[in-house]
PAZAPA-4460 file (N, C-alpha, C; in steps of 0.05 Angstrom, whole numbers, plus 32768, in hexadecimal, padded with zeros to 4 digits):
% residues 238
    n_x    n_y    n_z   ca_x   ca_y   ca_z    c_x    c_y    c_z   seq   type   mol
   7F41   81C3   7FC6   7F40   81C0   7FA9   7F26   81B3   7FA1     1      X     A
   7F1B   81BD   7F88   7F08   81AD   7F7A   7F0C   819C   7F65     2      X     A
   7EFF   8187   7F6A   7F02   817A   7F49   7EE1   8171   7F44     3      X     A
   7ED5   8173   7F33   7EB6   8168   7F24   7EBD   8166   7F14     4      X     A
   7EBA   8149   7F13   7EBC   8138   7EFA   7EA0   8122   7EEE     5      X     A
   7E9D   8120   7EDE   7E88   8114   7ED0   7E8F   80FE   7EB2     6      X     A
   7E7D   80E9   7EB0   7E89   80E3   7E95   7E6D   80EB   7E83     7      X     A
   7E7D   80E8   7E65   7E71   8100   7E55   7E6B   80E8   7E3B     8      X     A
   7E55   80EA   7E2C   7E4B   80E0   7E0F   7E50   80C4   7E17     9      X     A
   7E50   80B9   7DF8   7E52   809F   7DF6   7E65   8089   7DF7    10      X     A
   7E84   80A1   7E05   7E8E   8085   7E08   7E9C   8092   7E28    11      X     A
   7E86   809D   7E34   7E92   809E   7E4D   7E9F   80AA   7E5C    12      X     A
   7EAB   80BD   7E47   7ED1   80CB   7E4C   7EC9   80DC   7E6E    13      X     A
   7ED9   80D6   7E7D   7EDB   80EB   7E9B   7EDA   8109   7E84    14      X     A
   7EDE   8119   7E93   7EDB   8132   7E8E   7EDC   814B   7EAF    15      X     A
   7EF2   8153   7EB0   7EF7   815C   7EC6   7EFC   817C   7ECC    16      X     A
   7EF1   8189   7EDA   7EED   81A1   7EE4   7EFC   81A2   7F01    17      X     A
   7F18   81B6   7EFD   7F29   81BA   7F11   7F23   81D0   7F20    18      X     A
   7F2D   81D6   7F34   7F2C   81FB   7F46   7F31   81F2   7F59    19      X     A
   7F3E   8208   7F67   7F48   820D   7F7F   7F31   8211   7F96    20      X     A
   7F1C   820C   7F8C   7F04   8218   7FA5   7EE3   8218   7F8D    21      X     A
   7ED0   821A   7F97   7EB8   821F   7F8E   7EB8   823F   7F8B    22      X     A
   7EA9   8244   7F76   7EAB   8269   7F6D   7EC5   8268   7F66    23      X     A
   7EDD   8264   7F5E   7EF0   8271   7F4F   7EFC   8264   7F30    24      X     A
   7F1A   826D   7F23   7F0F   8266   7F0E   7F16   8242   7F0C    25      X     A
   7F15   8239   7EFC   7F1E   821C   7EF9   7F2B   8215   7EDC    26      X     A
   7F36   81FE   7ED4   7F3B   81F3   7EC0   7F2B   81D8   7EBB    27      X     A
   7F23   81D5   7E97   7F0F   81C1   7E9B   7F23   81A3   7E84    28      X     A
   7F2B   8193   7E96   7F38   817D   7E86   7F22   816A   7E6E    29      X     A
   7F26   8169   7E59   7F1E   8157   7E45   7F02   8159   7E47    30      X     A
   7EF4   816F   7E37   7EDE   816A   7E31   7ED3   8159   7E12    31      X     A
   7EC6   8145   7E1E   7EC6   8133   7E03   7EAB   8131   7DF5    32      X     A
   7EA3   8118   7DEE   7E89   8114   7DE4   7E6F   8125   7DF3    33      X     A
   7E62   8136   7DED   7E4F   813D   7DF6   7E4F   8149   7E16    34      X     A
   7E63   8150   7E20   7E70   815F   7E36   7E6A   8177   7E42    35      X     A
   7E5F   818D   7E25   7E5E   81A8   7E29   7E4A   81AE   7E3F    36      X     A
   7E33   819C   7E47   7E16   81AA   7E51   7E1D   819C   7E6A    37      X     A
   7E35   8189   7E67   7E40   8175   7E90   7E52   8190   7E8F    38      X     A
   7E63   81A1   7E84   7E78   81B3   7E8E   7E64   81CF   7E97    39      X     A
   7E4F   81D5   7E84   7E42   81E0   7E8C   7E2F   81E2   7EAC    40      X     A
   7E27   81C9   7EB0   7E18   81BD   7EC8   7E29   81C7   7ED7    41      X     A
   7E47   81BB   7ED4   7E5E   81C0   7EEC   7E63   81DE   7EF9    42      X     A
   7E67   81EC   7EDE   7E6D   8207   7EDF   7E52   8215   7EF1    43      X     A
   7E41   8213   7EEA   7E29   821B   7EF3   7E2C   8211   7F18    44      X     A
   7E2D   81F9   7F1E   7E22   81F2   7F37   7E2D   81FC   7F47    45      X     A
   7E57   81FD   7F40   7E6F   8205   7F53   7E70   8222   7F4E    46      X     A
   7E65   822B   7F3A   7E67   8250   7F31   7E84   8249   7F2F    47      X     A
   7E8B   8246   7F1E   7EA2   8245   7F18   7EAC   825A   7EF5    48      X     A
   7EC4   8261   7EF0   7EC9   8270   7ED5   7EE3   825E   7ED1    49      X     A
   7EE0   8251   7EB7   7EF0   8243   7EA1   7F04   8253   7E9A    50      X     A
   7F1D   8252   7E9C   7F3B   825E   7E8E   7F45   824E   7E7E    51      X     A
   7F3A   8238   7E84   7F4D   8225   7E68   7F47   8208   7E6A    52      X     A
   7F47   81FE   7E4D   7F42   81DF   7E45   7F5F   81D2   7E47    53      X     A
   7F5D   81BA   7E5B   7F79   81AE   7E4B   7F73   8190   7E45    54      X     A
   7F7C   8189   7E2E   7F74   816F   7E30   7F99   8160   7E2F    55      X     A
   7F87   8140   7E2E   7FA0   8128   7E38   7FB1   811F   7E1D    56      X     A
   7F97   811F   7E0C   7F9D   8117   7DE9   7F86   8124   7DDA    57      X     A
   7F87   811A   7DC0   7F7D   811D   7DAA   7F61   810E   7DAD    58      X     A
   7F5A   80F7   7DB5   7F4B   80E6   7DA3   7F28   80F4   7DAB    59      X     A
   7F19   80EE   7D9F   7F01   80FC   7D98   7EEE   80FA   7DB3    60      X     A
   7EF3   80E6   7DBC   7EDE   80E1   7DD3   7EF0   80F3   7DEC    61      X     A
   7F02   8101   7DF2   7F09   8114   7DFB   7F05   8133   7DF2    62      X     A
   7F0C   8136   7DDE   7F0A   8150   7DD2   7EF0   815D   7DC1    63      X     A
   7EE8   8147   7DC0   7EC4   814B   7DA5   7EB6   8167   7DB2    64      X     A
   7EB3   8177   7DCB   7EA6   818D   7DDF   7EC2   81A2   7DD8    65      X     A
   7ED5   81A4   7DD5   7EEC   81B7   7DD7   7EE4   81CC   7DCC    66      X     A
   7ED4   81D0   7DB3   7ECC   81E3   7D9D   7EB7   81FD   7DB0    67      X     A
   7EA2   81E4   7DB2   7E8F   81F6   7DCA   7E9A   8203   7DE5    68      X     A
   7EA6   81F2   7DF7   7EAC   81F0   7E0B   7EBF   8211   7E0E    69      X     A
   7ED5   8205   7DFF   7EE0   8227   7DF8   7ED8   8241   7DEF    70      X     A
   7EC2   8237   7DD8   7EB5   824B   7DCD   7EA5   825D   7DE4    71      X     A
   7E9A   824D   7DF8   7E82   8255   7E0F   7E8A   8268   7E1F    72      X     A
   7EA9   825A   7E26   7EAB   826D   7E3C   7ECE   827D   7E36    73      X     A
   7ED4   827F   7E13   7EE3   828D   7E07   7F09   828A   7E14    74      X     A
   7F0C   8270   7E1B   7F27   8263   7E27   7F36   8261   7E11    75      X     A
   7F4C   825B   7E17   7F61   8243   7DFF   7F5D   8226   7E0E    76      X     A
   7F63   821B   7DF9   7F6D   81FB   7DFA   7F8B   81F2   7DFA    77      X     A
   7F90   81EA   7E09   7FB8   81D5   7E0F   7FAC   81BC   7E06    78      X     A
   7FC0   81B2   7DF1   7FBF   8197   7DDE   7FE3   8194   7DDC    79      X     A
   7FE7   817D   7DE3   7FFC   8174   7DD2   8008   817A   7DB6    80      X     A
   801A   8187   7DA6   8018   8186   7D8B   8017   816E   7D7D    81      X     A
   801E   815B   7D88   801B   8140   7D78   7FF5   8132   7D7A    82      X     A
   7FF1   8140   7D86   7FD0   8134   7D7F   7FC3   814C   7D7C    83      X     A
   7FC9   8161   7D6F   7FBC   817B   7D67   7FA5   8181   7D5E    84      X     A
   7FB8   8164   7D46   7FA2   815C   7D2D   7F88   814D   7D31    85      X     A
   7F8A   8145   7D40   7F6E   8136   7D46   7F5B   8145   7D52    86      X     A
   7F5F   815A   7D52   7F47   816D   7D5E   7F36   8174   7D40    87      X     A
   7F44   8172   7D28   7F3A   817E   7D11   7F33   8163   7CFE    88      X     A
   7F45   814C   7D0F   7F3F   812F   7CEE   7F44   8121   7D02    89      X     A
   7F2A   8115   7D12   7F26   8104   7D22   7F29   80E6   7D1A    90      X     A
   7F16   80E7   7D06   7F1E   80CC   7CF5   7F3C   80C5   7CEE    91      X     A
   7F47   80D3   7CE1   7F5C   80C4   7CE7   7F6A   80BE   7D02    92      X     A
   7F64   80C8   7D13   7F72   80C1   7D2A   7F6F   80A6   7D3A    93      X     A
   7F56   809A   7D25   7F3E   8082   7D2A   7F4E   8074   7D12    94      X     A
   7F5C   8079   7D04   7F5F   8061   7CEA   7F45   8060   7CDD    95      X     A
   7F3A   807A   7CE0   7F24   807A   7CCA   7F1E   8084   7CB0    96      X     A
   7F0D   8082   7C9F   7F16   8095   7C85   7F01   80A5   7C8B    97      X     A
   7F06   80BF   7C73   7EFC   80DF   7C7B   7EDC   80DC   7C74    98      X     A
   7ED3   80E4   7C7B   7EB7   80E2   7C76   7EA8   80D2   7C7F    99      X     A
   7EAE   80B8   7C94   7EA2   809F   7C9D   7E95   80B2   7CB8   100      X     A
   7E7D   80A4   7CBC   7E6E   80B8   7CD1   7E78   80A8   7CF0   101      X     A
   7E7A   80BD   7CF7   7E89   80C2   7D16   7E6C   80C4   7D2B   102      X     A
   7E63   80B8   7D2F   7E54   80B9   7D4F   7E3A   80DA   7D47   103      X     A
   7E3E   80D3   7D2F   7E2A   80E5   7D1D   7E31   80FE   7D22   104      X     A
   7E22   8112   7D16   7E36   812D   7D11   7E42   8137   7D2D   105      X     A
   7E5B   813A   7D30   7E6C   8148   7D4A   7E71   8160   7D3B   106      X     A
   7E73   8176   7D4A   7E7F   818F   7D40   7EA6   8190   7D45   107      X     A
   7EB2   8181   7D31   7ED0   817F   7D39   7EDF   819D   7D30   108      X     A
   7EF6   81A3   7D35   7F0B   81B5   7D32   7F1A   81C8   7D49   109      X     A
   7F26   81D9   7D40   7F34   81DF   7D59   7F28   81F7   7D62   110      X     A
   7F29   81FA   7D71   7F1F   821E   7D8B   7F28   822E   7D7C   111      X     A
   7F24   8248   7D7F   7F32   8268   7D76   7F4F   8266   7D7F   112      X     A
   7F54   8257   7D9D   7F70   8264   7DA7   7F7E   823E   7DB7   113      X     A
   7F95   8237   7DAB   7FA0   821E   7DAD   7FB1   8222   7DBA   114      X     A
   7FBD   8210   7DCF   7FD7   8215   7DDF   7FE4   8201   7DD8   115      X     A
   7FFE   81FB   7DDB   8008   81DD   7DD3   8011   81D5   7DF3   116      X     A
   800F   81C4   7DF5   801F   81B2   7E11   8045   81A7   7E07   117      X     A
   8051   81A7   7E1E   8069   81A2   7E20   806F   818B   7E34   118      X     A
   8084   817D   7E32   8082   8165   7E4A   809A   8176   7E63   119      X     A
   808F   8177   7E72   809C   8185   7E85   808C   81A3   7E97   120      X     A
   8074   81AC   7E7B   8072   81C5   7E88   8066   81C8   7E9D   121      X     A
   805C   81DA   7EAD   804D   81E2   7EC0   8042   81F6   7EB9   122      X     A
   8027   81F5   7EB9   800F   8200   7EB4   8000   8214   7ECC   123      X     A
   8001   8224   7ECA   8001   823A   7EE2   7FDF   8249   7ED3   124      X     A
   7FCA   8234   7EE2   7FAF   823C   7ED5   7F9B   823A   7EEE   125      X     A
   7F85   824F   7EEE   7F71   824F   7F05   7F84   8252   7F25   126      X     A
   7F93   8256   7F24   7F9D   8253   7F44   7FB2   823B   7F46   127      X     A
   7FB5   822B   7F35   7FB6   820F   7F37   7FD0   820A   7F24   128      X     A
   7FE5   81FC   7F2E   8001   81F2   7F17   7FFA   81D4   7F15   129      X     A
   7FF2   81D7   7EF7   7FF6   81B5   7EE5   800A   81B6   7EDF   130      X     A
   801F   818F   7EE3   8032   818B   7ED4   8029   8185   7EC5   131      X     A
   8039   8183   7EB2   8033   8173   7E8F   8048   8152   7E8C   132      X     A
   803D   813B   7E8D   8053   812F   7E80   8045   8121   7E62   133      X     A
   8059   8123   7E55   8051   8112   7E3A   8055   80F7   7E3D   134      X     A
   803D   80F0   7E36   803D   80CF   7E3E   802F   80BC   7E26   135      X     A
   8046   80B6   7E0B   8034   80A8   7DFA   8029   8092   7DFF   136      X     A
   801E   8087   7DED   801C   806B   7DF4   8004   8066   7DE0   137      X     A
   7FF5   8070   7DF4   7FCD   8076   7DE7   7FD1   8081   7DCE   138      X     A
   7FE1   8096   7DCD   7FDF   80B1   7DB0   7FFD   80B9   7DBA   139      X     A
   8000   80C1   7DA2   8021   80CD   7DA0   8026   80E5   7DB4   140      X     A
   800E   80F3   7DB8   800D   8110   7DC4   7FFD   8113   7DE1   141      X     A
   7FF9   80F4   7DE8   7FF5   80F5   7E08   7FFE   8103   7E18   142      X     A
   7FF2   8114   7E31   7FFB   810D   7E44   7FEE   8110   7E57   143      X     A
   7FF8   8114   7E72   7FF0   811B   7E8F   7FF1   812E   7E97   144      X     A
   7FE2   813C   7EAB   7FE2   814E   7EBD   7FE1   814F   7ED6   145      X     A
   7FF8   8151   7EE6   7FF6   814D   7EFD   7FF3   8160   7F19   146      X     A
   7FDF   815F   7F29   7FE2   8177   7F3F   7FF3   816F   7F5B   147      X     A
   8006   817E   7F64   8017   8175   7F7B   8005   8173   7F8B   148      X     A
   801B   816B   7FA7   8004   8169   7FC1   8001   8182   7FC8   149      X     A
   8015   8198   7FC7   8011   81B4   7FD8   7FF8   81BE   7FC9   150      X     A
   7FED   81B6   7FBA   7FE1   81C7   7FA6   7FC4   81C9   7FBF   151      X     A
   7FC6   81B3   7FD1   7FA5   81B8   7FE2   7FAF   81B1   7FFC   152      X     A
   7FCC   81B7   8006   7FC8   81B2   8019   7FD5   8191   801E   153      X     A
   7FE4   8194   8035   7FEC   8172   8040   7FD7   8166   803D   154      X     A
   7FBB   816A   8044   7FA9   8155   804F   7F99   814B   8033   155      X     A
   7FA7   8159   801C   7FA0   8151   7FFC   7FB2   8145   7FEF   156      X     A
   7FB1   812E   7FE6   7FCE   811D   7FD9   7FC0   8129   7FBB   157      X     A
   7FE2   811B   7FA7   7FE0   8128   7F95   7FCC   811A   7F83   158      X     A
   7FCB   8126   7F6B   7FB2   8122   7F5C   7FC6   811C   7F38   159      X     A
   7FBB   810C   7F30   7FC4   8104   7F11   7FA5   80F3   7F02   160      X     A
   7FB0   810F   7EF2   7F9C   8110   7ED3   7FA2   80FC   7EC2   161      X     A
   7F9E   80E5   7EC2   7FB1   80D1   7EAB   7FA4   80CD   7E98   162      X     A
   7F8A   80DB   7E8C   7F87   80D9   7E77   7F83   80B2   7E6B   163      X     A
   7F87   80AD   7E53   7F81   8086   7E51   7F99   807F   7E4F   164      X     A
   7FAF   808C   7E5F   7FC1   807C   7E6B   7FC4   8074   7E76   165      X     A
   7FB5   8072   7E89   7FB6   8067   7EA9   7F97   805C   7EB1   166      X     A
   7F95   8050   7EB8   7F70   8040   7EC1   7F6E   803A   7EDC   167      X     A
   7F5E   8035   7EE7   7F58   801C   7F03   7F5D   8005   7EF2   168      X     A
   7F71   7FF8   7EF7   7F70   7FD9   7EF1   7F7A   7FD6   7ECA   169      X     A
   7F80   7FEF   7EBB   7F89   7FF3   7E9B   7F97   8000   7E95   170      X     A
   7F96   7FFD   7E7E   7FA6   801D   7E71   7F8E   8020   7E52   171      X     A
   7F9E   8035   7E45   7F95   803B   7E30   7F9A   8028   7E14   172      X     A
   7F80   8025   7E06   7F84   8011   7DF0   7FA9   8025   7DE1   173      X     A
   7FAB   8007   7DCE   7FCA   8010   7DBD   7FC7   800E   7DA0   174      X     A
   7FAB   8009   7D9B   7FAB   7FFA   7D80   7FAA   8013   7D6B   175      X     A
   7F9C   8028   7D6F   7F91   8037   7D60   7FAF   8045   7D59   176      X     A
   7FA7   8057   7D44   7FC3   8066   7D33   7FC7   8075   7D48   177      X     A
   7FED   807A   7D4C   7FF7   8087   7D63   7FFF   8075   7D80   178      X     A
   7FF1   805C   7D8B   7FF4   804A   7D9A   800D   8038   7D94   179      X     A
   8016   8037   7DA7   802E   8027   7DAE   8036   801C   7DCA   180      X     A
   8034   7FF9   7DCB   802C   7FEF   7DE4   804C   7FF7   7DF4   181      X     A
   805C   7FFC   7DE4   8079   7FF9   7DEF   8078   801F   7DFF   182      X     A
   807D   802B   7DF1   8070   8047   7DF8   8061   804D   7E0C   183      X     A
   8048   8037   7E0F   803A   803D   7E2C   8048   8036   7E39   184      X     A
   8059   8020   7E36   805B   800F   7E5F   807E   8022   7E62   185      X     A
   808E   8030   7E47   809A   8045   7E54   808A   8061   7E67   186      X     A
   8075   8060   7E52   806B   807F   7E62   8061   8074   7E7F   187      X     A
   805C   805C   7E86   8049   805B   7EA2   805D   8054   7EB3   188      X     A
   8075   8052   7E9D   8091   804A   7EBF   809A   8063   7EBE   189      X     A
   80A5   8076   7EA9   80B3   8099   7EB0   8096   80A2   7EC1   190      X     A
   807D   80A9   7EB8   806C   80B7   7EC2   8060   80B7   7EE7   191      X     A
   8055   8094   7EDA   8040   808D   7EF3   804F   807B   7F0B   192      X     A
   8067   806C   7F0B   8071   805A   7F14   8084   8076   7F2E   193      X     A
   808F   808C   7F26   809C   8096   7F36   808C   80A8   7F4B   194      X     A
   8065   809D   7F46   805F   80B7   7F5E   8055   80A7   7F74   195      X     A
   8052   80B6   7F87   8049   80A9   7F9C   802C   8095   7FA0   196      X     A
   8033   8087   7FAD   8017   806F   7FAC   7FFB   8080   7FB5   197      X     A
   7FF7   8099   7FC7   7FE8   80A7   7FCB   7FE1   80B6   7FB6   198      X     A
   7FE6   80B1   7FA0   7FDC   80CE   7F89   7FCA   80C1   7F7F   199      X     A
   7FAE   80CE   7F78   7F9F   80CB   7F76   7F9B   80C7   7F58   200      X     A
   7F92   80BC   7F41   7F97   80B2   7F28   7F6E   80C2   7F1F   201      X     A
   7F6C   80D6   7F0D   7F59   80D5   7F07   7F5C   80D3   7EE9   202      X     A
   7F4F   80B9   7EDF   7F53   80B3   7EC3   7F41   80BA   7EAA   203      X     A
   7F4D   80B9   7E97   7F2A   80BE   7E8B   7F1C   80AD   7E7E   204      X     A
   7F17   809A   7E8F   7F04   8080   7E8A   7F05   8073   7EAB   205      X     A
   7EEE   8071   7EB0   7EE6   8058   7EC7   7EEA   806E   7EDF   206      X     A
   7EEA   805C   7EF4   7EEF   806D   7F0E   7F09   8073   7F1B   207      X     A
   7F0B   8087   7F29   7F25   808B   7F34   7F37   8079   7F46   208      X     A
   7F52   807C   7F4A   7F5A   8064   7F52   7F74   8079   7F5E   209      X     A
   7F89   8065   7F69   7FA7   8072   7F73   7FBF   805F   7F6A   210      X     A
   7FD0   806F   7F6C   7FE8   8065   7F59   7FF9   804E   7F71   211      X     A
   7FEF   8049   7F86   7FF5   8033   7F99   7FE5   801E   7F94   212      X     A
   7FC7   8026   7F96   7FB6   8007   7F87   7FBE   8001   7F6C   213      X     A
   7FC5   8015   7F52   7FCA   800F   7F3B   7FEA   7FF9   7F36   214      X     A
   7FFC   8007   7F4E   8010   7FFB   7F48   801D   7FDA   7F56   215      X     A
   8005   7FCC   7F65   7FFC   7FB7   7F7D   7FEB   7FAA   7F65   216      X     A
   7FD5   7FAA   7F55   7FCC   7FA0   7F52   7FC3   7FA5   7F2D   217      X     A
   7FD3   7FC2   7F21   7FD2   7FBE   7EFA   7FE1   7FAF   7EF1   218      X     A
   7FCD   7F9F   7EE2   7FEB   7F8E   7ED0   7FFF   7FA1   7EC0   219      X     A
   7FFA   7FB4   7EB5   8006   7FC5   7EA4   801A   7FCF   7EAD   220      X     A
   8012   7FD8   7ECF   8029   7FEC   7ED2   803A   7FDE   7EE3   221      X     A
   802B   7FC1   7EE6   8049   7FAC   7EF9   8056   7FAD   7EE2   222      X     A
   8045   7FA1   7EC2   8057   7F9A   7EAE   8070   7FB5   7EA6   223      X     A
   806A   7FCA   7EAD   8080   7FE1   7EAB   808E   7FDF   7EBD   224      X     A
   8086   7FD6   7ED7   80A4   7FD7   7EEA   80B1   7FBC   7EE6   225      X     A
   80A4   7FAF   7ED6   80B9   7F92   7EDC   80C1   7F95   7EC3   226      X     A
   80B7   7F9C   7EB2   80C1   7F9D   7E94   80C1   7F7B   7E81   227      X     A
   80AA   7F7C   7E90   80A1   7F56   7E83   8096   7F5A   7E75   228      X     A
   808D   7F46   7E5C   807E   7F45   7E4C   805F   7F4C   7E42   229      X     A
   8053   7F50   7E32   8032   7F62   7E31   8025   7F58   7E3C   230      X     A
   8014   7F5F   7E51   8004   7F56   7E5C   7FED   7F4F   7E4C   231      X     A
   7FD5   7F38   7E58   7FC0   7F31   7E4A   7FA6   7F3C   7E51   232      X     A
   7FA3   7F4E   7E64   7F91   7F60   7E6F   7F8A   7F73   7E5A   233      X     A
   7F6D   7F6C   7E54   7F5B   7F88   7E4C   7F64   7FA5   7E51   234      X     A
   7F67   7FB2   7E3F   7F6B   7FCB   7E42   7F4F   7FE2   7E39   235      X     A
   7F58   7FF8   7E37   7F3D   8009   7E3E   7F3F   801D   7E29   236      X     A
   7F2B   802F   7E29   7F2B   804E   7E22   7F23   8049   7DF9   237      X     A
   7F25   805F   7DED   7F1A   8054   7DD5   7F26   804D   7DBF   238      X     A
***
């Protein structure tokens, strides 16, 4: 299996390019701030052909490249229906008002062709089955994507897309409209707490990590298995 991943614009966002192999097709997770010419790079180096965008959520520094990105290489996009809207009224998704300048002109709105995500589905794209779980917390319309281990083989553990739900050492801020601190530390005990310590956590912020170091040493996601009080640890993402 492949994954090329890169972070993208000004606030960083991972941005991830899946496939089963170099030369075939792939899926490209969360292209965000300024993304299109790193998905490009990607596409170009692995010869790879794009079948589909999926992103984790709504918020802008994920999705701000979706317009292009799709347009380029003529895909759909999978979105949550509950963060739909933020592909078209970013600002509010920021607690902002309409017209306040955003990271200066972004080209926002939605692609030609929209998919919606479900919590449960399996995603049968490039060669490759994504689960879906919905995981609020960050945004109403979070979620994850997860690849089994068969997907590459025993000698490949599994792989989870957590999106700014999950961090090395965080989670995803709660403050913004849609955030709910109670909501995350359910989603990271149903979601992240039942997989194996070998799965590999690629987030979209910071570096990659595993759900054995996350769950030894996050305050967040001890605070979900013990179900203690909010932790005072910095959190992440935008």
């Amino acid at each position: 299996m492949l994954i090329a991943g890169f972070p993208a614009g000004a606030w960083g966002t991972n941005c991830y390019l899946v496939a089963p192999a170099a030369g075939e097709e792939c899926v490209i997770i969360d292209p965000g701030h300024q993304a299109a010419q790193g998905v490009a790079d990607a596409v170009g180096k692995h010869r790879l052909k794009p079948v589909a965008v999926v992103l984790t959520h709504g918020h802008i520094d994920h999705v701000a490249s979706v317009v292009p990105v799709c347009g380029a290489h003529d895909v759909p996009a999978w979105i949550h229906p509950e963060d739909r809207y933020m592909m078209s009224d970013p600002e509010k998704a920021l607690g902002r008002s309409i017209g306040m300048p955003l990271m200066g002109e972004l080209t926002v709105g939605e692609p030609d062709d929209v998919k919606e995500l479900t919590d449960g589905a399996r995603l049968a794209l490039a060669g490759l089955e994504f689960t879906v779980a919905h995981a609020p917390g960050h945004t109403k319309g979070s979620v994850t994507f997860g690849l089994p281990e068969a997907t590459g083989g025993a000698d490949i553990p599994p792989v989870l897309f957590s999106g700014d739900l999950l961090f090395a050492g965080s989670v995803g801020r709660t403050d913004l409209p849609g955030g709910d601190h109670a909501e995350l530390l359910e989603s990271l005990g149903r979601v992240c707490l039942p997989l194996d310590d070998s799965t590999v956590v690629l987030s979209g912020h910071g570096p990659q990590t595993t759900i054995g170091r996350e769950r030894a040493a996050n305050p967040y996601l001890r605070e979900a298995a013990a179900g203690s009080g909010p932790s005072a640890a910095p959190r992440r993402g935008m």
